[in-house]
N, C-alpha and C positions, 0 to 999 in steps of 0.2 A: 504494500500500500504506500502510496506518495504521502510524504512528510506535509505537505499541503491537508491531503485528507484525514489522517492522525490529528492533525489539527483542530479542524472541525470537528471531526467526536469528540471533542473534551471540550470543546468553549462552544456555549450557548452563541448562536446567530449573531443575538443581540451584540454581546461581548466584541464579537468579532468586525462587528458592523460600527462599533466605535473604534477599534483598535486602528481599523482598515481607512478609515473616513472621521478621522479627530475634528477636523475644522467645517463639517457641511453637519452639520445636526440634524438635516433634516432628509438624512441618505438614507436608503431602507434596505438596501442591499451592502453587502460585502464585496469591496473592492477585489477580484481576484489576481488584477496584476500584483497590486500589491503586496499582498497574501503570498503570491507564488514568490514574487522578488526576496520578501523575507526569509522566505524557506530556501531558496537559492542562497542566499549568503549566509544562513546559520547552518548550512550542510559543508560550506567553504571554511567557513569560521570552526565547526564543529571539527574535521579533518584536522587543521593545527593544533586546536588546542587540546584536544583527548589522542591526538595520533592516531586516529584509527578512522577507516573509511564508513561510513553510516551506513548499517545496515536496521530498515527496517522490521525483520525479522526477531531483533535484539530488543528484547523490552527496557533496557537500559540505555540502550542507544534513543527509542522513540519518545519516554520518557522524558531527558535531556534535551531532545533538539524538539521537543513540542514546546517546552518553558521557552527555550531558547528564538524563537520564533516570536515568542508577545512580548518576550523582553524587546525585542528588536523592532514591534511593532510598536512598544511606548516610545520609541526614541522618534517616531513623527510625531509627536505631540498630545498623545492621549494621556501621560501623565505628566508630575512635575518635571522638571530634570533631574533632580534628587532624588525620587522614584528610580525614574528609569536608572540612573547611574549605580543603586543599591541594587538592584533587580538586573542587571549587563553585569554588573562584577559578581554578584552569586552565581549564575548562572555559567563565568568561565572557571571559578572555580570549582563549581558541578565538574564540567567538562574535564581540569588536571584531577580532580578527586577520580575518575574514574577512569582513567589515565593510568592513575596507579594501583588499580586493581585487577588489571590486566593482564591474561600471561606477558603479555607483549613490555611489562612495566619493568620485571627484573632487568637490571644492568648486567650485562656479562661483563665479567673478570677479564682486562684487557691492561697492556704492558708494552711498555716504548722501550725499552728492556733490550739490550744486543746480546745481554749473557743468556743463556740457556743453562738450564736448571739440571743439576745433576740426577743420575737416576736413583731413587731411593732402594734401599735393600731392606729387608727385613731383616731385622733384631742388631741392627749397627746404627753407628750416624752417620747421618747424613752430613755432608760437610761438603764445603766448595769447592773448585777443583784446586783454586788454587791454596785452597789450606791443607794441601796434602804435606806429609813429612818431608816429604823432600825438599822443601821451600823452608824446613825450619834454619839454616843454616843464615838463612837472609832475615829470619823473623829476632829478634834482640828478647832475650831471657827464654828462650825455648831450649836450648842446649841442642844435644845430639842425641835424640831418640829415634833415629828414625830407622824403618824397619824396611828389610827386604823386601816388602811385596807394595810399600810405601814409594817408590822407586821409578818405579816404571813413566 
């Protein structure tokens, strides 16, 4: 179903026929360019600020860009600007809040890193390459312990 028509089943005509039409009070219909314009830029909007492409399938996703839609219809003029500006900022915070509940949200583990990681053994330590024994002779209060198989 089109984000336009999600719309519509949650907001009364009435609602929408002021949100669509602030300055003509005496409109009786719902502006649908308008209507659609807005759902076109809170599916744009929506895309950056949750990272994810809107699917309306996703009741979380339909959810979010339906608020997001009257919030953007207050900014013609149907509320104060103070309104709208509390109701546009809830609403992108909506969008990072669910952003981070996403698989899509974990950060993978990433390294600017040129060394590569030794490989671990089990029931020893793990240690650098370059902290092998053989380096103690350059290391200051390590002495001379270092062992044959330490060598190589």
């Amino acid at each position: 179903m089109a984000l336009v028509d999600d719309v519509a089943l949650r907001y009364t005509s009435q609602v929408l026929i002021e949100l669509t039409n602030p300055r003509t009070p005496s409109a009786t219909t719902t502006d649908s360019t308008k209507l659609a314009q807005a759902a076109t830029s809170v599916l744009a909007y929506f895309k950056m600020l949750a990272q994810e492409t809107y699917d309306s399938t996703v009741t979380i996703h339909v959810e979010v860009a339906v608020r997001g839609v009257v919030a953007l219809l207050q900014s013609g003029g149907g509320v104060a600007t103070g309104v709208f500006t509390i109701t546009w900022d809830a609403w992108k915070e909506e969008c990072r809040e669910m952003r981070g509940t996403r698989a899509r949200a974990r950060m993978l583990p990433v390294s600017t890193s040129v060394l590569t990681p030794s490989v671990e053994g089990t029931g020893s330590t793990v240690r650098p390459a370059f902290d092998i024994a053989k380096f103690d002779a350059l290391i200051p209060g390590r002495g001379s312990d270092v062992t044959p198989s330490d060598t190589d």
